[in-house]
N, C-alpha and C positions, 0 to 999 in steps of 0.2 A: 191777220196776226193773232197769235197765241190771246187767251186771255191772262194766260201768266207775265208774259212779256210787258217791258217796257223798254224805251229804246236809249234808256241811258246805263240798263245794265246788263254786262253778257249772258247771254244762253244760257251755259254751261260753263260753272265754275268750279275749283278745287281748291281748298286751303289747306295748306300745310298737313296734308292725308300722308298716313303713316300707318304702316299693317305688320302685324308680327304673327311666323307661324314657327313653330318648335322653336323659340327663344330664336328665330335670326328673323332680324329685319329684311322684307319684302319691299318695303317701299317706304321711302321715311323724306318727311316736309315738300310733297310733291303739292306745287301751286302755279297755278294755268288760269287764264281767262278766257274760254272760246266765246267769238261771236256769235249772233244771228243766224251770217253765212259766212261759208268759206269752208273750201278744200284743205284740211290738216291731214297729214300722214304723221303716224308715230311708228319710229322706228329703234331698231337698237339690236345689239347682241342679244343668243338665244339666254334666256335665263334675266334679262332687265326687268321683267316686270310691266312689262308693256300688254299684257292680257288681263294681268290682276286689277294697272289701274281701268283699263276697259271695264271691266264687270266692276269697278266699285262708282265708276263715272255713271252707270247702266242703273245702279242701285240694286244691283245683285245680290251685295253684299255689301255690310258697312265696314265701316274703316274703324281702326281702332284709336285713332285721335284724328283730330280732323275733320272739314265736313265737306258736301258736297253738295251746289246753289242750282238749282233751276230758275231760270229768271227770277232768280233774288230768294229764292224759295229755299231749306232746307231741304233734300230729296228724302232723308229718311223717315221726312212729317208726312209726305205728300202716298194717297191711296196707291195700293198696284196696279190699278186701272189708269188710273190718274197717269202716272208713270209712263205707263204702255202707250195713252194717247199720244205724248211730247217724245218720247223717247224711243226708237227701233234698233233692237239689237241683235249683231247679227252671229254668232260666235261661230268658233272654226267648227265644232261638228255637232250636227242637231240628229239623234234618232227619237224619233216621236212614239210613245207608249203603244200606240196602236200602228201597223202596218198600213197606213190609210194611203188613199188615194191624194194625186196633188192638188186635182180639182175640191178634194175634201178636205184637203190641210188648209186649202188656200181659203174656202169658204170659212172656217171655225178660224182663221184672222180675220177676216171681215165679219164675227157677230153671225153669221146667217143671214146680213141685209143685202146681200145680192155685188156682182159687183165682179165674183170670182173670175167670169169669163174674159171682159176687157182688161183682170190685171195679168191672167196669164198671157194674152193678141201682145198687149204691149212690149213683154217679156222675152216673145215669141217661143212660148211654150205651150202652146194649144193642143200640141201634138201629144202632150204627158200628161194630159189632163187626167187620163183615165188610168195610168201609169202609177204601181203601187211604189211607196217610197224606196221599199228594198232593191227592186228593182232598176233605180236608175242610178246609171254611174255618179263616180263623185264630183266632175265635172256639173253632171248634170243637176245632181243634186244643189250646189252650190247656187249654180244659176234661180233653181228653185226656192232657194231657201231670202236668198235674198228680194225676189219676187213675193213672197210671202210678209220679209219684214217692208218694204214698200209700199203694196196694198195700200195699206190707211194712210200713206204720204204724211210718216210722223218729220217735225221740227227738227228734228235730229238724229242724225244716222251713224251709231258706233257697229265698225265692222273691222271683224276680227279674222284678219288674214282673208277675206273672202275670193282672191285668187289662186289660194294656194296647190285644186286639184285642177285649174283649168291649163288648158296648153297655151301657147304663146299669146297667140291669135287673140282668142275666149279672154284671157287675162288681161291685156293689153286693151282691148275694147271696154272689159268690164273698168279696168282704172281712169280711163277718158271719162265713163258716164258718170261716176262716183264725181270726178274732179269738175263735171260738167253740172251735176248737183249742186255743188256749193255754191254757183253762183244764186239760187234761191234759198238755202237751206244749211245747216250745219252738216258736215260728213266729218266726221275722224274714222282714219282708217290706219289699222294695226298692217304693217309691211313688211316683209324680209327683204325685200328688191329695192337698195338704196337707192340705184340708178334712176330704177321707175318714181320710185317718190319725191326724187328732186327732180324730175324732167315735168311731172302733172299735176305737182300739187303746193300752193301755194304757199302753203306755210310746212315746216317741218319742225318736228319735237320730236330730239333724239333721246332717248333713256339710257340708262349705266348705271348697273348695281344699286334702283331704286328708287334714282334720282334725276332729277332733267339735267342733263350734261351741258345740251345746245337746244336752241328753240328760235329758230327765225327764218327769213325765205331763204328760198332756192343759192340765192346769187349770192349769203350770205357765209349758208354753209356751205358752199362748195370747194373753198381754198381752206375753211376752218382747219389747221394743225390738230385741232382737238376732235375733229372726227374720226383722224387716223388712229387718234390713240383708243378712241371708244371700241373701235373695231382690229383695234390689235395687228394692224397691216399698215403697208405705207402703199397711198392711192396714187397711182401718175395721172395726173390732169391732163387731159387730150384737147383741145380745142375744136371743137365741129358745131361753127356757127348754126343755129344761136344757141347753144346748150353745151355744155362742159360733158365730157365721158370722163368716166371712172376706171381704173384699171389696176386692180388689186393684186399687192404683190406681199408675201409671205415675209416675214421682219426675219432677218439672218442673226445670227447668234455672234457676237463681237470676241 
């Protein structure tokens, strides 16, 4: 267990975080308690906010009221080393200053203390080791990039869309393992694919113009009235034990 940690207070916490950019509120009284472990998806309309509070959860950036707890901790007290060890972030698109290699990216996450080669085996990317980052697709990259924040197997894992250039397959295996994480570990993960995030992941927090809309399991939101309206459609619920499908249909003009 973390030395930060104690088992009476969450992970990662938000109080009433609130951000302003050209005079319009971004995100205003956002307040969450993630645990230890557990698989959270955060979802919502393009334009919710659901990236800003990622990076300000990450300590990217700070908020302009409000704070952000690491096991009980202030995050914008705590070193950016400090940070890096508890915290793995993984954003939608990483170009790294130098053209380096992934076996060379993946080493400069691990410090130089060795390590590189079983975290790509695990990853199963041995094959790109020697592979300059330009060169691999975005699929591929993706694969890599999150294999890089993993590495050091931080407490917490915020990823931001990290499906979004894989194909079905690639994507879909990558949300199992993410959802199959939490059972040790914190994972919040940023999603476009409502369907995927209520089918794999235990808890959902939906965003809307800044704010948490809805926040609870699967089985909670799936009938929720108030999803429909987050997402500006009306969903027909399909029945296909043991999981509800979604089936999105365009609001008609009265």
């Amino acid at each position: 267990m973390s030395a930060l940690s104690t088992t009476s207070t969450p992970r990662l916490q938000a109080r009433d975080l609130a951000l302003h950019r050209r005079g319009r509120s971004v995100l205003g009284g956002i307040s969450l308690a993630l645990p230890a472990r557990g698989a959270v998806a955060l979802v919502g309309p393009n334009g919710a906010g659901k990236s800003t509070l990622l990076s300000l959860l990450a300590g990217l950036q700070a908020p302009d009221a409000g704070q952000v707890l690491l096991d009980g901790r202030d995050l914008g007290t705590l070193s950016v080393a400090e940070r890096a060890r508890h915290i793995g972030h993984m954003p939608q698109r990483f170009a790294p200053h130098w053209d380096l290699t992934l076996a060379e990216l993946m080493d400069m996450r691990l410090a130089g203390q060795g390590g590189a080669g079983r975290a790509m085996d695990r990853a199963g990317l041995l094959g790109f080791a020697r592979r300059r980052w330009s060169t691999l697709s975005g699929g591929e990259q993706a694969r890599a990039l999150l294999a890089t924040v993993l590495a050091t197997d931080p407490p917490v894992l915020l990823a931001d869309e990290p499906g979004a250039a894989l194909d079905v397959r690639h994507r879909l295996a990558l949300v199992q393992d993410l959802a199959r994480r939490g059972r040790e570990r914190l994972v919040l993960v940023v999603m476009h694919d409502l369907e995927l995030a209520l089918q794999h992941f235990e808890r959902v927090i939906v965003l809307d113009q800044g704010r948490i809309s809805l926040d609870g399991t699967p089985a909670e939101l799936w009938h929720a009235p108030a999803l429909d309206a987050v997402f500006g459609v009306d969903f027909e619920r399909i029945d296909a034990p043991p999981q509800t499908l979604l089936r999105a249909r365009l609001r008609t003009e009265d």
